[in-house]
C-alpha positions in Angstrom: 59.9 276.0 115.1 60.0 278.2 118.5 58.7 277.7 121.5 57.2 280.4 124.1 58.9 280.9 127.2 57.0 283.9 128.6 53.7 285.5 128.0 52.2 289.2 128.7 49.1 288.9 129.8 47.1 292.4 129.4 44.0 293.6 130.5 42.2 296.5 130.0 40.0 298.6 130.8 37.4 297.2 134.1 39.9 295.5 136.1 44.0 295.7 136.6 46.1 292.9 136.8 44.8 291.2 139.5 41.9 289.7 137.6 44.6 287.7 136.1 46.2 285.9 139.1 44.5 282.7 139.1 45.8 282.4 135.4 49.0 282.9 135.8 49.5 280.9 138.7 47.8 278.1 135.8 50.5 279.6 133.4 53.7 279.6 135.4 52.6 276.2 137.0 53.1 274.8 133.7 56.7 276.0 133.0 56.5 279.2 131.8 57.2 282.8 133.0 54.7 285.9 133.1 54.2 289.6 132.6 51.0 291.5 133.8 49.9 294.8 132.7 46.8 297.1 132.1 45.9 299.1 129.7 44.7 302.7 130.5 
């Protein structure tokens, strides 16, 4: 079984990646890395 490491968190098309700050800070507090992105 694997485990995840590091997640890509996307968004797409009202807000950029910023709208996904106070999750990844959740995210990475609990051991594991992030990507964000938006989708155009």
């Amino acid at each position: 079984m694997s485990t995840i490491e590091h997640l890509i968190l996307v968004h797409g098309a009202w807000a950029d990646s910023t709208s996904r700050n106070k999750s990844r800070a959740l995210i990475e507090a609990a051991g594991l890395s992030t990507t964000t992105c938006r989708c155009r």
